[in-house]
N, C-alpha and C positions, 0 to 999 in steps of 0.2 A: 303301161309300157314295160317291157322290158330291162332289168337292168343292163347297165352299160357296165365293161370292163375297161377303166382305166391303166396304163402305164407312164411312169416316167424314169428316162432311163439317159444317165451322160455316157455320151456315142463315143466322144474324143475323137470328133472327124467323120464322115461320111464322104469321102471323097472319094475312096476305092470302092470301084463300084461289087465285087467280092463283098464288103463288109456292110452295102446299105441292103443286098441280098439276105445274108447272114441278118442280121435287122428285123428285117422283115417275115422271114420265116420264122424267126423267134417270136414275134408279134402275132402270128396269125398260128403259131403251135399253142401259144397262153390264149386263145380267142381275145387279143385287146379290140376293141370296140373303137377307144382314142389316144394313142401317144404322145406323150409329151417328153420330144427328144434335146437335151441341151449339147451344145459344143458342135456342129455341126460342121463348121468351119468353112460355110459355105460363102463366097463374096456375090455385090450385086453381079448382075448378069454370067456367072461364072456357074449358076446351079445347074446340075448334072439333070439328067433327064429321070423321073419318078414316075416310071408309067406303070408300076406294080399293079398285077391286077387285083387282088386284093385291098391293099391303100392305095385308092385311087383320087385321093384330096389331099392335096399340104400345103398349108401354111410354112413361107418361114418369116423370119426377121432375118436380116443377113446386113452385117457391115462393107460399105463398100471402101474398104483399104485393108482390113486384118479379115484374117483368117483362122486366128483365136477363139472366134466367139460364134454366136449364131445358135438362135432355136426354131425350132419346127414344130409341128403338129401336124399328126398324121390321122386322118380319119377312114377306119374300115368300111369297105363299100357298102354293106348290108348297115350300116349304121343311120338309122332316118335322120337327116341332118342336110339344113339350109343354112348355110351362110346369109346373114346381114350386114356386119361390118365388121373393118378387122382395122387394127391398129400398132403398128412396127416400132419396135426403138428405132431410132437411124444408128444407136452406139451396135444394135443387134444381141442384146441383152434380155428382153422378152415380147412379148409378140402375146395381145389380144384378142380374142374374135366373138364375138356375139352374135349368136347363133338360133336356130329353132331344132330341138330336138323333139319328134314326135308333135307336141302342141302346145310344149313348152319353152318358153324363152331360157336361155342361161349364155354364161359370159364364161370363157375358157381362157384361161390364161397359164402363159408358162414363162418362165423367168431361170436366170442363171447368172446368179450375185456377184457380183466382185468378193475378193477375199479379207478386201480391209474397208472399214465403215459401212459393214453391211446396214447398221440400223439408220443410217442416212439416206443409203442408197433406197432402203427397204420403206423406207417414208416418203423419200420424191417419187419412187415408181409408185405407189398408191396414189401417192398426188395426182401423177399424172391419168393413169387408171381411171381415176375419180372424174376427173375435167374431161378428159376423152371419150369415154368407153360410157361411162353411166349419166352424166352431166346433161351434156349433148344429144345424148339420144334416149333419155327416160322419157319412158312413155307412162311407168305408173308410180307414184312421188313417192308412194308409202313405201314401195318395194325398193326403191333407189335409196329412202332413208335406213330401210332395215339393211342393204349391204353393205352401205357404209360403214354403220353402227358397229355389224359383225366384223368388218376389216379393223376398226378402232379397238375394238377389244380384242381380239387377236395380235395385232400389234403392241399392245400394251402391255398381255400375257408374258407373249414371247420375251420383250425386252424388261419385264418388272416393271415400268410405269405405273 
């Protein structure tokens, strides 16, 4: 398979539609494959219409009262990619989805921290991540142990633990 180009990029807002334009042709001038956009500012029932022909799949998480927060993922039409399940904060803070690209399984995740006690926050959203996304729905034990293992040491890096 082909590699995939990733992006991730804070929008600060997608609500004019001028600038999820602008977005998007930036995305498909860099060939992104999948974005991972934070701040979107989107509420429930309130998302704008994403019919780009280009990204023609988005995920978001969206808060239903604040308009502060909110991420997405945006996936390139030519990108072989099946959704399986997907998983939302309801705060709209990051947003899961586990997927099949090509004939591989993988877990996309985008997030967008609070400012103060990230290493808190950055340990329940694993938590959660963990219970949710991989707990639930493993299908192979050894592969569900080794991404944990890699999120534990990652986290331990980052913070010196």
């Amino acid at each position: 398979m082909a590699s995939i180009d990733c992006f991730s990029y804070n929008v600060k807002g997608l609500s004019a539609p001028e600038k999820r334009s602008q977005i998007c042709r930036s995305l498909q001038k860099n060939q992104v494959g999948i974005a991972f956009l934070q701040e979107t500012h989107f509420r429930d029932k309130h998302v704008p219409t994403l019919n780009h022909l280009i990204y023609s799949q988005w995920y978001h998480s969206m808060s239903p009262s604040s308009v502060s927060k909110g991420v997405s993922i945006a996936i390139h039409r030519n990108t072989p990619f099946s959704v399986g399940s997907t998983y939302a904060d309801p705060e709209a803070r990051y947003l899961f989805i586990k997927e099949v690209i090509g004939l591989q399984l993988y877990t996309l995740g985008n997030a967008y921290t609070l400012n103060t006690n990230q290493a808190e926050w950055l340990d329940s959203t694993l938590n959660s991540f963990i219970t949710h996304i991989i707990t639930k729905e493993a299908r192979d034990l050894h592969t569900t142990e080794l991404i944990a293992k890699r999120f534990t040491e990652y986290y331990n890096a980052l913070y010196n633990l």
